[in-house]
C-alpha positions as CSV (number, residue, x, y, z in Angstrom):
1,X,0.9,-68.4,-6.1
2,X,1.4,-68.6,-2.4
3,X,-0.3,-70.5,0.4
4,X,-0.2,-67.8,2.8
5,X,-3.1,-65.4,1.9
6,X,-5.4,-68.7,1.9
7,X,-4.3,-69.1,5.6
8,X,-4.9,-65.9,6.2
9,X,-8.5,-66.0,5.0
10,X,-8.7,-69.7,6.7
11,X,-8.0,-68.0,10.3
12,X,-10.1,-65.2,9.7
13,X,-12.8,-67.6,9.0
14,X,-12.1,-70.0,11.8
15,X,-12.2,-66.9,14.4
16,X,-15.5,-65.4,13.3
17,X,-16.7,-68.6,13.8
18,X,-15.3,-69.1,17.5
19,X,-16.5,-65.2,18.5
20,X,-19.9,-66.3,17.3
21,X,-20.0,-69.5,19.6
22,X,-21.9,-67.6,22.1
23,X,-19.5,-68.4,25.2
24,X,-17.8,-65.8,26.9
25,X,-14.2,-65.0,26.1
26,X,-11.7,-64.2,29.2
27,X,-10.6,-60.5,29.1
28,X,-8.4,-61.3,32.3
29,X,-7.9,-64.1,34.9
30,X,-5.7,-64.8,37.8
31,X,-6.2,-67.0,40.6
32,X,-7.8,-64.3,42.7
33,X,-10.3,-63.2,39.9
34,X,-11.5,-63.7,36.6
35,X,-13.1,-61.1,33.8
36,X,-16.0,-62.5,31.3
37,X,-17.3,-60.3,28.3
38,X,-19.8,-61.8,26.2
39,X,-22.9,-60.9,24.4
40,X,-25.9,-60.2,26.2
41,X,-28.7,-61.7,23.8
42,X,-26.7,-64.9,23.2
43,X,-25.8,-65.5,27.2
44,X,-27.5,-64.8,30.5
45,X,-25.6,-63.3,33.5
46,X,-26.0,-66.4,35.1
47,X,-24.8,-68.6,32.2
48,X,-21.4,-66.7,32.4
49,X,-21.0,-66.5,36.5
50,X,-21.2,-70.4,36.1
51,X,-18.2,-70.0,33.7
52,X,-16.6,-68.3,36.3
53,X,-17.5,-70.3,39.2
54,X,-16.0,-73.4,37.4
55,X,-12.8,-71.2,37.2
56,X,-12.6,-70.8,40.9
57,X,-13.4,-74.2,41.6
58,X,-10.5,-75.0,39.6
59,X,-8.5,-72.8,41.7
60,X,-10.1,-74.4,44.9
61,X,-12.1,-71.1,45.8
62,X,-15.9,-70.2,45.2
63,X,-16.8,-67.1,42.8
64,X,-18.2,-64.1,44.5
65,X,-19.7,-61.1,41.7
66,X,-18.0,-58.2,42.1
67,X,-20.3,-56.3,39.2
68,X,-21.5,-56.8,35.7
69,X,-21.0,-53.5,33.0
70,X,-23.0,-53.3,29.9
71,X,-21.3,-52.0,26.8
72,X,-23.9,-51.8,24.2
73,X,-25.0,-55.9,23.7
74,X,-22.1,-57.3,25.5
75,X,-21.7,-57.5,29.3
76,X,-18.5,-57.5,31.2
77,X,-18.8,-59.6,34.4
78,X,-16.4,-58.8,37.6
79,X,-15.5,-61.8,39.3
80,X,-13.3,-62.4,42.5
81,X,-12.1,-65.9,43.4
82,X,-12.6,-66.4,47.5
């Protein structure tokens, strides 16, 4: 019997753990902007446009909102690096 559909089942695992972690995954970035999506009951707005403004710092810019979508219980957050 082979390893492999134990690995298989191992990442599965190991990524249903990391999506439930409550952070906010990057849909995009580049060193003008950033995108967020994360779940709305498990993160608030301003949670994530900290996330983001840590990002910008990084690229020596502060984070300015450019909007914030809601798609069911996730949010989508907009953000330019300036």
């Amino acid at each position: 019997m082979t390893r492999l559909p134990y690995l298989v089942i191992a990442v599965i695992v190991l990524l249903s753990l990391a999506a439930c972690s409550g952070e906010p995954w990057t849909l995009s970035q580049s060193p003008n902007e950033i995108t967020l999506r994360w779940w709305s009951d498990e993160l608030a707005d301003a949670q994530a446009g900290g996330i983001a403004g840590a990002y910008c710092t990084q690229m020596g810019k502060a984070v300015q909102l450019g909007s914030i979508e809601r798609d069911g219980s996730a949010s989508i957050g907009y953000y330019r690096c300036v």
